[in-house]
N, C-alpha and C positions, 0 to 999 in steps of 0.2 A: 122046969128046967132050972139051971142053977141064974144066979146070982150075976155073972159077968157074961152069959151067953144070953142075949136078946132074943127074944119071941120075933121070929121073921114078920108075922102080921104088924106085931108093932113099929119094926123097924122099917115097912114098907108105910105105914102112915105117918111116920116120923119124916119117910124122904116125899112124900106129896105135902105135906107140911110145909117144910123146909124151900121145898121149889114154889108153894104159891107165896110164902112169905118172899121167898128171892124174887121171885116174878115180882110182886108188886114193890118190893124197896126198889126195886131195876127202876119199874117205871116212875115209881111216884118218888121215891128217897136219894135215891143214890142222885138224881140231877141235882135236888137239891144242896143236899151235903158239898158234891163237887163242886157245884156254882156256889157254895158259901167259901170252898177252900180257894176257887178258884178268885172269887173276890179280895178274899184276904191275901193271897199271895199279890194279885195287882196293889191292894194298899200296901202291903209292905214294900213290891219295888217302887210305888212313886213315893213312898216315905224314903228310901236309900236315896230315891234319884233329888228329892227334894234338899235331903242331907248333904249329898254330894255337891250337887248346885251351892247350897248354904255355904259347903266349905271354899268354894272356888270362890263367888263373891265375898267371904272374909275374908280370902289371899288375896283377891283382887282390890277390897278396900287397904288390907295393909299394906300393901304394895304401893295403891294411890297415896296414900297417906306418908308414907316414904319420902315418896315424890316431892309432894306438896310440902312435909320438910325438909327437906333438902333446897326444895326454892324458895322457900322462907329463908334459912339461913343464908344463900346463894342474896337473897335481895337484902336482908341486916349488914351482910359483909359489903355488899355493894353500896348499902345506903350509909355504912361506916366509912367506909371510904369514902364517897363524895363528902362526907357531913368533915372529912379531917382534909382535903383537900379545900371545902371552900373557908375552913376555919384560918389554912397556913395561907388562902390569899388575901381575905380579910387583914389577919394580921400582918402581912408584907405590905399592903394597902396602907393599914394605917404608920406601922413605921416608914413610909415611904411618905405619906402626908406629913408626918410628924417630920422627917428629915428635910423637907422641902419647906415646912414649916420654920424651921430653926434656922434653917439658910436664908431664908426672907428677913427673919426677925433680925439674924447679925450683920446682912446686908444695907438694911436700914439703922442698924444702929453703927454700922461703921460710917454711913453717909452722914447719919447726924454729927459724929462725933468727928467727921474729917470737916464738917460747916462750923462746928462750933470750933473746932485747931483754927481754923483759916479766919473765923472772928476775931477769935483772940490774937489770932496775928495782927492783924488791922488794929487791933486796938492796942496791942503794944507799940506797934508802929508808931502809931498816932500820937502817943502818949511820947515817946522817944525825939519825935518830931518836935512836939512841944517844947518840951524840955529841952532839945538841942539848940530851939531856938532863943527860948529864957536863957541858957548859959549864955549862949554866941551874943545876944544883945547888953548882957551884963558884962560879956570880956570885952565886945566892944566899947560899951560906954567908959568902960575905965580906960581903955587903952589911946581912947579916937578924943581924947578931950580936947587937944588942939586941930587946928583947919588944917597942917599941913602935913600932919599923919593922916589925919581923912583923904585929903588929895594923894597921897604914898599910895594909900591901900589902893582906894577906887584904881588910878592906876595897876596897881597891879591885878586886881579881880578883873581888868576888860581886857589884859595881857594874855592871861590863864582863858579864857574863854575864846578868843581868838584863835590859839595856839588848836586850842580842843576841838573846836569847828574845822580849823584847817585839815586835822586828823581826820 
């Protein structure tokens, strides 16, 4: 026969051929193959699902990480604050000691310096005293040299002193 038309006998042992080769990859091949494709598909979706997971915990740590700065800065600006709040009481503190300081210092030195006015009063005084009495005893020695200008005066100092009591 020709060339492209097949010999029936041969093409009837071709298809029992065919059928016991399909018959046994049925039973022996084909599960296997399947159960390999069927494997590789399960790795591949826990490889997706593994991926997918991976990426939500990355969102999830930048997410946290956000977080955790933003309350870092949240606590620097908090801790800047208290660190300048206890800085301006500090320094009010001490210009307050310092002022209270100053006030003491010119408190005491006004009291020394009104003890030392009020000495040197007394000792002008005293001095003044002195000396009024050096003159008074030198005017009178010139002036009291007879008995009866002594008798005039005394007279009249017990006049003046009477008069001044009586007042």
């Amino acid at each position: 026969m020709g060339l492209l038309t097949p010999d029936p006998g041969l093409v009837f042992w071709m298809i029992i051929t065919f059928g016991v080769v399909f018959v046994l990859l049925a039973k022996y091949g084909f599960p296997v193959i399947i159960k390999a494709v069927e494997d590789r598909k399960a790795y591949i979706d826990n490889s997706l699902k593994a991926a997918r997971e991976a990426n939500e915990q990355l969102a999830n740590v930048k997410l946290e990480g956000e977080k955790i700065l933003a309350q870092a800065r949240e606590e620097q600006n908090r801790i800047l604050s208290e660190a300048a709040v206890t800085r301006d009481r500090i320094v009010k503190d001490a210009q307050d000691k310092a002022i209270g300081e100053g006030q003491r210092l010119m408190a005491e030195v006004k009291k020394q310096i009104e003890t030392e006015k009020e000495s040197a009063i007394r000792d002008i005084r005293r001095q003044v005293a002195v000396l009024s009495v050096e003159i008074a005893e030198k005017i009178m020695r010139s002036k009291l040299i007879d008995a009866k200008e002594q008798n005039a005066l005394i007279d009249r100092m017990l006049d003046e002193m009477l008069e001044s009591s009586k007042k």
